[in-house]
N, CA, C and O atoms as a Tinker XYZ file with bonds, in Angstrom:
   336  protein
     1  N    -19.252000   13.981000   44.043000    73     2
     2  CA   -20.356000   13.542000   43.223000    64     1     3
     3  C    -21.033000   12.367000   43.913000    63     2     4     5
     4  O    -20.268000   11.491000   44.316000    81     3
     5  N    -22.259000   12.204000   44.107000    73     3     6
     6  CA   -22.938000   11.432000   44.679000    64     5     7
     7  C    -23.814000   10.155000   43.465000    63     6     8     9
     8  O    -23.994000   10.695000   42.373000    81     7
     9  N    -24.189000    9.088000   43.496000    73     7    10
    10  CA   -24.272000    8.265000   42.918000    64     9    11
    11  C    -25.133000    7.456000   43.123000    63    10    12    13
    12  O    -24.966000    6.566000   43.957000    81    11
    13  N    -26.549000    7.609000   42.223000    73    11    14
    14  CA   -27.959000    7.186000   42.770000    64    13    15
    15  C    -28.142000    6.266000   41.752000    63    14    16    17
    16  O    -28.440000    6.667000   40.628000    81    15
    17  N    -27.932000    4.463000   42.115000    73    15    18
    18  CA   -28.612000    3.652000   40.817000    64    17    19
    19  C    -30.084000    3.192000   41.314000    63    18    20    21
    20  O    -30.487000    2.724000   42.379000    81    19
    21  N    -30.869000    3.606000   39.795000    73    19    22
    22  CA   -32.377000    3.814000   39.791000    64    21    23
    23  C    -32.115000    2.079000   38.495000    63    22    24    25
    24  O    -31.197000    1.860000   37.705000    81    23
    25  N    -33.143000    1.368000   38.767000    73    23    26
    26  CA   -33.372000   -0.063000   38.177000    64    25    27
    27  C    -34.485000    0.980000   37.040000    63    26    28    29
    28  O    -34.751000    2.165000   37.244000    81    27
    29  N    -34.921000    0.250000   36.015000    73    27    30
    30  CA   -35.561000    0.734000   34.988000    64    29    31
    31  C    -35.401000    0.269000   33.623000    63    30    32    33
    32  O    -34.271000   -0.053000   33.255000    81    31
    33  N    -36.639000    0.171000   32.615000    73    31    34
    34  CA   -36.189000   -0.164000   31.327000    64    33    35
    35  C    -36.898000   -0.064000   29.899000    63    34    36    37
    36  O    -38.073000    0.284000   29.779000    81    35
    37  N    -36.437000   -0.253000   29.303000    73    35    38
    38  CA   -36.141000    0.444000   27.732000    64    37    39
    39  C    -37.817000   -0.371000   27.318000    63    38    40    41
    40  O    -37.894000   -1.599000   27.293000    81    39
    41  N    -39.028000    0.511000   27.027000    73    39    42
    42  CA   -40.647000   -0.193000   26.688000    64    41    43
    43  C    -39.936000   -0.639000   24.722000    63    42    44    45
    44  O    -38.852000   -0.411000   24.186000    81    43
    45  N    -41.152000   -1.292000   24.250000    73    43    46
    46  CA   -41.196000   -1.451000   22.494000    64    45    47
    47  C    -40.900000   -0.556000   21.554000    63    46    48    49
    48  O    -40.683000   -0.707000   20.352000    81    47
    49  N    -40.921000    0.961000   22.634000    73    47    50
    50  CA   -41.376000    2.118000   21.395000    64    49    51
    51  C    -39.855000    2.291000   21.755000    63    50    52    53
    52  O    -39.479000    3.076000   20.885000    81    51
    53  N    -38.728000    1.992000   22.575000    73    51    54
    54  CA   -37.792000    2.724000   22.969000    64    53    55
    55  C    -37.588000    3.988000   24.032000    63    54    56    57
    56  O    -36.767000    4.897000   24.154000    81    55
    57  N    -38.544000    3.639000   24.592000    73    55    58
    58  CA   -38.741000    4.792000   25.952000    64    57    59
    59  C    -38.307000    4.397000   26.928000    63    58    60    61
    60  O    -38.327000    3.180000   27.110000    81    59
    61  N    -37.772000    5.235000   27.888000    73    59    62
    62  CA   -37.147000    4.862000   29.417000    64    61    63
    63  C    -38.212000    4.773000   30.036000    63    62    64    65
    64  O    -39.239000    5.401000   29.777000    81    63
    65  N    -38.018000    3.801000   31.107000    73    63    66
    66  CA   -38.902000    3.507000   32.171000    64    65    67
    67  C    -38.147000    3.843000   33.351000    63    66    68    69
    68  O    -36.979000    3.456000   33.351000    81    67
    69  N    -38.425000    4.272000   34.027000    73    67    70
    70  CA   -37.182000    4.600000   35.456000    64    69    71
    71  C    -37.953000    4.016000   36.660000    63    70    72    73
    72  O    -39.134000    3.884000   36.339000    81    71
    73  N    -37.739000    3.655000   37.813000    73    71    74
    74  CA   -37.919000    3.721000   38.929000    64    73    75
    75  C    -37.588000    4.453000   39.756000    63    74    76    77
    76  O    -36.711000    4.183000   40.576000    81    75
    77  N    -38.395000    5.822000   39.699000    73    75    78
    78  CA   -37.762000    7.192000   40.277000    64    77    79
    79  C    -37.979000    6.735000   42.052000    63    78    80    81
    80  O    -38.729000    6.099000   42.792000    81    79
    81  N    -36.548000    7.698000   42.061000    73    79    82
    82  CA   -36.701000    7.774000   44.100000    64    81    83
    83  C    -37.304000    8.476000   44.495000    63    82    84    85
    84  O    -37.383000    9.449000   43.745000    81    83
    85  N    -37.831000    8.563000   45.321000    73    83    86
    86  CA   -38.519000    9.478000   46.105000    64    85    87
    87  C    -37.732000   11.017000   46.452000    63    86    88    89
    88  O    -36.531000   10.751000   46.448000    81    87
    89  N    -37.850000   11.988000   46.645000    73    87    90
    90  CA   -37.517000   13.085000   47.277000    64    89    91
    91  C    -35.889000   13.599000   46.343000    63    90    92    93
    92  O    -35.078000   14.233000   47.017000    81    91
    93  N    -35.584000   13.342000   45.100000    73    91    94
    94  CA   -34.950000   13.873000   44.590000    64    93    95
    95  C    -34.255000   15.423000   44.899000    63    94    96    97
    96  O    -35.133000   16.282000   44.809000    81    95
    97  N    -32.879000   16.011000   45.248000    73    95    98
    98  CA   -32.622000   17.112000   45.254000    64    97    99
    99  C    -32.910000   17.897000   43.916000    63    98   100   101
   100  O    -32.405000   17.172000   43.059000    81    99
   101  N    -33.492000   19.070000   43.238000    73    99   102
   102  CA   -32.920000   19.643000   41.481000    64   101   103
   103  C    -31.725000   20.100000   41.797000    63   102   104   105
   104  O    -31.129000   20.574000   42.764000    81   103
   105  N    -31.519000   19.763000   40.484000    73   103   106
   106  CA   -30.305000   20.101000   40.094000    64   105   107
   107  C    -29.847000   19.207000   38.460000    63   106   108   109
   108  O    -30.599000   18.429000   37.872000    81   107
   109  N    -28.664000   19.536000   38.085000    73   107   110
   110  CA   -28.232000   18.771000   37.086000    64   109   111
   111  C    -27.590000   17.260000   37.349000    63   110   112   113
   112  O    -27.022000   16.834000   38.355000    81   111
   113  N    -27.879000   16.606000   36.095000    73   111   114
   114  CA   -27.581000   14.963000   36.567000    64   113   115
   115  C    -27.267000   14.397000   35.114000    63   114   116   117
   116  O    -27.826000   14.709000   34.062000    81   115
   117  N    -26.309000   13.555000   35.299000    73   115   118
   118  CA   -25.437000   12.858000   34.713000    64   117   119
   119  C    -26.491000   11.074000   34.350000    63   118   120   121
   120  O    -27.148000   10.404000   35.147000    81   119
   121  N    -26.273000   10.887000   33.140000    73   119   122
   122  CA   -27.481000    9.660000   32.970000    64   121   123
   123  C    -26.713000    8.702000   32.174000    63   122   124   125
   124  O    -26.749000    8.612000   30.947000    81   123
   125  N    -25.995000    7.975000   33.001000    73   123   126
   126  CA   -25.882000    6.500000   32.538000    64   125   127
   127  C    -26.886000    5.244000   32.178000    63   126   128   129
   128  O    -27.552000    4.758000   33.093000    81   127
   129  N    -26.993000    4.703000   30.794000    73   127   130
   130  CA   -27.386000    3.479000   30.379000    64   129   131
   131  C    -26.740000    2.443000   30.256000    63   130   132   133
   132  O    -25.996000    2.331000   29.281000    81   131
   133  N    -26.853000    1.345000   31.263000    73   131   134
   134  CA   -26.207000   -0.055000   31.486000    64   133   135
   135  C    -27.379000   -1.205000   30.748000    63   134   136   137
   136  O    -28.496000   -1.489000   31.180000    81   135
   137  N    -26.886000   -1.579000   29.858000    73   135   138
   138  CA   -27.689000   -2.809000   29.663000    64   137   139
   139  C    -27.146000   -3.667000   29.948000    63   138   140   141
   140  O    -25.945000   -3.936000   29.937000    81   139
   141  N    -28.502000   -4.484000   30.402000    73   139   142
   142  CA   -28.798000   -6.018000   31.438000    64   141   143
   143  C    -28.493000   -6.813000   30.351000    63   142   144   145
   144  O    -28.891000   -6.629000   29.201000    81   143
   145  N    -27.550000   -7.985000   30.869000    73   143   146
   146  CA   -27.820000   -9.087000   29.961000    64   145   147
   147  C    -28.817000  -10.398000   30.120000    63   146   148   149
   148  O    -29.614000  -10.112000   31.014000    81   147
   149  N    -28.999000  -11.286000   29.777000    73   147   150
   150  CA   -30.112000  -12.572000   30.455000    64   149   151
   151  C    -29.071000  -12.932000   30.926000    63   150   152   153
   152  O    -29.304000  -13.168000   32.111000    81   151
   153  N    -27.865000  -13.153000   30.668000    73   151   154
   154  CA   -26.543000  -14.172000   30.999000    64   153   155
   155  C    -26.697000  -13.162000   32.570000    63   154   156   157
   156  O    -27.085000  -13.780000   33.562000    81   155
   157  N    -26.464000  -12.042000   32.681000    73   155   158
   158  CA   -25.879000  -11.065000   33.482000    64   157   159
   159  C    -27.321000  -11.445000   34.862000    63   158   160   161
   160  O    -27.217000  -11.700000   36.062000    81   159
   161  N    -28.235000  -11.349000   34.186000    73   159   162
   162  CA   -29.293000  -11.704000   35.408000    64   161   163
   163  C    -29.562000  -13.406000   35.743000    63   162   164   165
   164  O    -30.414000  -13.677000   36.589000    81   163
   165  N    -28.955000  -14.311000   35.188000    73   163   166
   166  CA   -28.600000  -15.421000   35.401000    64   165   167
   167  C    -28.088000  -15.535000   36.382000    63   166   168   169
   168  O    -28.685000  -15.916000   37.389000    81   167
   169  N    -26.634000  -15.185000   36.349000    73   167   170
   170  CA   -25.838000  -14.864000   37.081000    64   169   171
   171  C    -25.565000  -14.295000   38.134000    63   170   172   173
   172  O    -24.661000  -14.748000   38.837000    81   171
   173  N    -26.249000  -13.198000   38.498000    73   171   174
   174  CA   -27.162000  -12.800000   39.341000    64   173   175
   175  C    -27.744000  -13.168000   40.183000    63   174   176   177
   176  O    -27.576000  -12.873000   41.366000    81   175
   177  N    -28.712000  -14.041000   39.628000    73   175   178
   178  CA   -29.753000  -15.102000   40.669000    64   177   179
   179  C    -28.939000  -16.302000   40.807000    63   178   180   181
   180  O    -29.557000  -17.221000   41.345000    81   179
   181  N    -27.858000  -16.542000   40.513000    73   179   182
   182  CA   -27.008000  -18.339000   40.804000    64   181   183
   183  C    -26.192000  -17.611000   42.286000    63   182   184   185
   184  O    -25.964000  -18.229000   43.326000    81   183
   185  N    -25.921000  -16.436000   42.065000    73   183   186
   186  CA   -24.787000  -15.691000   43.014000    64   185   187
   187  C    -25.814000  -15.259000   43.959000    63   186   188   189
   188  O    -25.417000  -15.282000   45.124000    81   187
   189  N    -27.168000  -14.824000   43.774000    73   187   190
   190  CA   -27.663000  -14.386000   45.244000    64   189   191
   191  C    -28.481000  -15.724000   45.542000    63   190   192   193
   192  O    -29.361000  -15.481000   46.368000    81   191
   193  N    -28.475000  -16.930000   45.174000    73   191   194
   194  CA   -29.114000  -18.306000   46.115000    64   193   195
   195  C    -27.590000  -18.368000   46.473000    63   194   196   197
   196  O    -27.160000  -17.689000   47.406000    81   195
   197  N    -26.872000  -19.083000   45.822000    73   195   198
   198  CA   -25.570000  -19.315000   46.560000    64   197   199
   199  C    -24.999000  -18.921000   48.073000    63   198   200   201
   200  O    -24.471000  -19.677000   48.889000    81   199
   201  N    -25.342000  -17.123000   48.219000    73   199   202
   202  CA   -24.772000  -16.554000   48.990000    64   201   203
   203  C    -26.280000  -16.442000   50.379000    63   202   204   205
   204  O    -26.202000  -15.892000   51.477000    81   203
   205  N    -27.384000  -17.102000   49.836000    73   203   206
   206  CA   -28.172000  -17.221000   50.505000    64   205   207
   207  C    -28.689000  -18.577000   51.550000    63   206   208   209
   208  O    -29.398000  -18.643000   52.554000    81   207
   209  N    -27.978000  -19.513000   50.782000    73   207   210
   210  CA   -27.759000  -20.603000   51.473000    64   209   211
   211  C    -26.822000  -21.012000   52.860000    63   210   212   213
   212  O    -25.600000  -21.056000   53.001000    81   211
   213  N    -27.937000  -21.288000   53.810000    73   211   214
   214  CA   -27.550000  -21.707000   55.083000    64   213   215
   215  C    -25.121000  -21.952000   55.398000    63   214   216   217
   216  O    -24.233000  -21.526000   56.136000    81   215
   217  N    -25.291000  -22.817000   54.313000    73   215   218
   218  CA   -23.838000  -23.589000   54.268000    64   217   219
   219  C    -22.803000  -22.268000   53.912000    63   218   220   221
   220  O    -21.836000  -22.016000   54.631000    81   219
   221  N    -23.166000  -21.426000   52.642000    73   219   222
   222  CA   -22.421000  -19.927000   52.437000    64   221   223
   223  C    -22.434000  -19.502000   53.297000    63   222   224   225
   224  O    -21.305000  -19.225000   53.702000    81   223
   225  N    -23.248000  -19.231000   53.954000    73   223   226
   226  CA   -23.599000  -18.107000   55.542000    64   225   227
   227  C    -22.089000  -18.476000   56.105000    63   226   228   229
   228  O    -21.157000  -17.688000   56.261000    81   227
   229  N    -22.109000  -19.860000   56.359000    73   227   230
   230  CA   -21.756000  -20.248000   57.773000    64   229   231
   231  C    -20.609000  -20.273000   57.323000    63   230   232   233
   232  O    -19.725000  -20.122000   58.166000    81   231
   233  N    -20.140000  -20.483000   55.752000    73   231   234
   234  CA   -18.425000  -20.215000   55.493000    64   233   235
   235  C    -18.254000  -18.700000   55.474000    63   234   236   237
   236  O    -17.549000  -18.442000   56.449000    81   235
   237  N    -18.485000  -17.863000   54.993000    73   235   238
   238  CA   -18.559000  -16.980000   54.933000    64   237   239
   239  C    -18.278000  -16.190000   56.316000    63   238   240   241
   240  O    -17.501000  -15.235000   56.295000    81   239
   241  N    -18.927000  -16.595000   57.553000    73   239   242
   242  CA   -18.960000  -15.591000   58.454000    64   241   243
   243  C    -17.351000  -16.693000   59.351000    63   242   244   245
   244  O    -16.740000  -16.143000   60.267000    81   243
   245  N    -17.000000  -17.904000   58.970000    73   243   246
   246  CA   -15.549000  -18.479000   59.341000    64   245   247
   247  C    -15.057000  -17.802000   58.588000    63   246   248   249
   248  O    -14.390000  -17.265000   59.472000    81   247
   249  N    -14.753000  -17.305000   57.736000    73   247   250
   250  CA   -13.807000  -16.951000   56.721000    64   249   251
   251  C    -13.636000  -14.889000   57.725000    63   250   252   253
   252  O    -12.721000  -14.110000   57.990000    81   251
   253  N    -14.868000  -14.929000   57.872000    73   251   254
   254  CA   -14.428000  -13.480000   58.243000    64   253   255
   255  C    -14.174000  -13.254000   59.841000    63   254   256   257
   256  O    -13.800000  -12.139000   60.205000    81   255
   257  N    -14.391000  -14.402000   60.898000    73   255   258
   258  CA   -13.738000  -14.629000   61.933000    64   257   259
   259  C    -12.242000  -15.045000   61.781000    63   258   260   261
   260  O    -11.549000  -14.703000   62.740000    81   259
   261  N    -11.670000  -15.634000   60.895000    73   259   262
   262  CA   -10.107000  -15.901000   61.084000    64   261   263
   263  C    -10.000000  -15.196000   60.473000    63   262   264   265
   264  O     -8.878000  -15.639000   60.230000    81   263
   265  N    -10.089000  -14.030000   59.603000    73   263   266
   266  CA    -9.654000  -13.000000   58.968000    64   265   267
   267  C     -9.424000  -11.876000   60.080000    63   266   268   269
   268  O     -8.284000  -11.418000   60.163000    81   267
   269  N    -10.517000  -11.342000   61.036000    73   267   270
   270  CA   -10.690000  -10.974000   61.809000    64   269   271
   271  C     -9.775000  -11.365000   63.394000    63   270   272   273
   272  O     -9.668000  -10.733000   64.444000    81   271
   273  N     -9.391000  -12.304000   63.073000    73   271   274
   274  CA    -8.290000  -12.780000   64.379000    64   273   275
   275  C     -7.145000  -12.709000   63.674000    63   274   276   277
   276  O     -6.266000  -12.379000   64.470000    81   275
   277  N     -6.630000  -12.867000   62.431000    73   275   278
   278  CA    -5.386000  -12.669000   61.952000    64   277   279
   279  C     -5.085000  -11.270000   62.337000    63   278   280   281
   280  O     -4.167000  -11.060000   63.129000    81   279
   281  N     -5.893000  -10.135000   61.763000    73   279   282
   282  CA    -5.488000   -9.189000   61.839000    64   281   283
   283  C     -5.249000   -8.536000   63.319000    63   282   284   285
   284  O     -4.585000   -7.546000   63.625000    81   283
   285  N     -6.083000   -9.505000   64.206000    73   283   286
   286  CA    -6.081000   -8.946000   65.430000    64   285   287
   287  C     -4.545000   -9.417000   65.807000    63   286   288   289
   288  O     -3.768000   -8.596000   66.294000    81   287
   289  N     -4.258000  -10.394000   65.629000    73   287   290
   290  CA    -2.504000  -11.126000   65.844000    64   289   291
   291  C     -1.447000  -10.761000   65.398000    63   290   292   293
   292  O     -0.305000  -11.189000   65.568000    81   291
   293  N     -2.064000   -9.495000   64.486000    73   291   294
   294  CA    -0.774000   -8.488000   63.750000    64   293   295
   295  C     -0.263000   -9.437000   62.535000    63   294   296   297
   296  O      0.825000   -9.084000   62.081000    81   295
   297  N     -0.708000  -10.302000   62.074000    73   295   298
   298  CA    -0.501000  -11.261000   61.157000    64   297   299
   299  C     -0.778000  -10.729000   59.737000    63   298   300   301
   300  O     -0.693000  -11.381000   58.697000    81   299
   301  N     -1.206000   -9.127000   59.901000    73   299   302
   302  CA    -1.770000   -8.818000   57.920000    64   301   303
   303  C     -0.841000   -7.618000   58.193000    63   302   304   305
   304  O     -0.263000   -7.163000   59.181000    81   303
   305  N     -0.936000   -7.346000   57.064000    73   303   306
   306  CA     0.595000   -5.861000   56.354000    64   305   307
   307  C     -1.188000   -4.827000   56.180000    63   306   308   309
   308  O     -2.292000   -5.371000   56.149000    81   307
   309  N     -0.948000   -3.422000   56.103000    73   307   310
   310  CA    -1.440000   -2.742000   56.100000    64   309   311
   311  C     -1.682000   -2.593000   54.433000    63   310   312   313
   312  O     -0.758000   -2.840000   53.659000    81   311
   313  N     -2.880000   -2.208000   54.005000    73   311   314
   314  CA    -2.708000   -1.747000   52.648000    64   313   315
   315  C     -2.460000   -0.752000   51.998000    63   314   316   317
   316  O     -2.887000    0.308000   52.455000    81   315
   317  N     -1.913000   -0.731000   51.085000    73   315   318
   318  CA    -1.031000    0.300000   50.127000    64   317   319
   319  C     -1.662000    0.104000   48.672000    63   318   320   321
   320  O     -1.312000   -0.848000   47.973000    81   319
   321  N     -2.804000    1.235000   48.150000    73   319   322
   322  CA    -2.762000    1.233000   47.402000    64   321   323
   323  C     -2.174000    1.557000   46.104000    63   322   324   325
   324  O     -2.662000    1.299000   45.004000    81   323
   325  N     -1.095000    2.138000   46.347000    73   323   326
   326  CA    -0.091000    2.435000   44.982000    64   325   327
   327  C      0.927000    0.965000   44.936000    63   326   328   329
   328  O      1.802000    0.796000   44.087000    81   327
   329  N      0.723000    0.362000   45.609000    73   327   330
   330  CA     1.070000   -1.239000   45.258000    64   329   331
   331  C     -0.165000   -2.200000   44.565000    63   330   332   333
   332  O      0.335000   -3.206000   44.061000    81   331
   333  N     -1.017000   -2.170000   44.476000    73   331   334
   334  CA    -1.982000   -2.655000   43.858000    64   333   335
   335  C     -2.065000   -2.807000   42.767000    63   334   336
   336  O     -3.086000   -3.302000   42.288000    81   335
C-alpha cells in the first residue's frame, strides 16, 4: 500500500478542500481525516525554526558524525526489532 499525504481543509459549509497531486493513478483509495490543532501547528513552527537555526545545524550534523564513527569502531549492537 502506498501512502500519499495531500494538506487540505474543512470550508464553513463543511466541505473538503484538498490539495490534489498532480498525475494521480485510478483506482480505489482509502481517506483519512487528521485534524490540525493550533497547539499542533505551534509546535510545528517552534520545531521547524529550532531545527533551522545555524547552532541546530551544527549540533545536529556533530551528533551524526560521532554517531557515524561509533558505528564505524564497531562500538553499536545491531538492531533487533523484537527487542524494542
Amino acid at each position: 500500500m502506498e501512502t500519499i499525504r495531500v494538506a487540505g481543509h474543512i470550508d464553513e459549509n463543511g466541505h473538503i478542500e484538498i490539495d490534489q497531486p498532480n498525475k494521480l493513478p485510478p483506482g480505489d483509495v482509502m481517506i483519512t481525516i487528521e485534524r490540525i490543532s493550533l497547539e499542533d501547528e505551534a509546535a510545528e513552527a517552534a520545531f521547524d525554526e529550532l531545527l533551522a537555526s545555524p547552532k541546530s545545524l551544527a549540533f545536529l550534523k556533530q551528533l551524526g558524525d560521532q554517531v557515524l564513527a561509533e558505528d564505524e569502531a564497531g562500538l553499536t549492537d545491531e538492531l533487533d526489532p523484537d527487542t524494542l
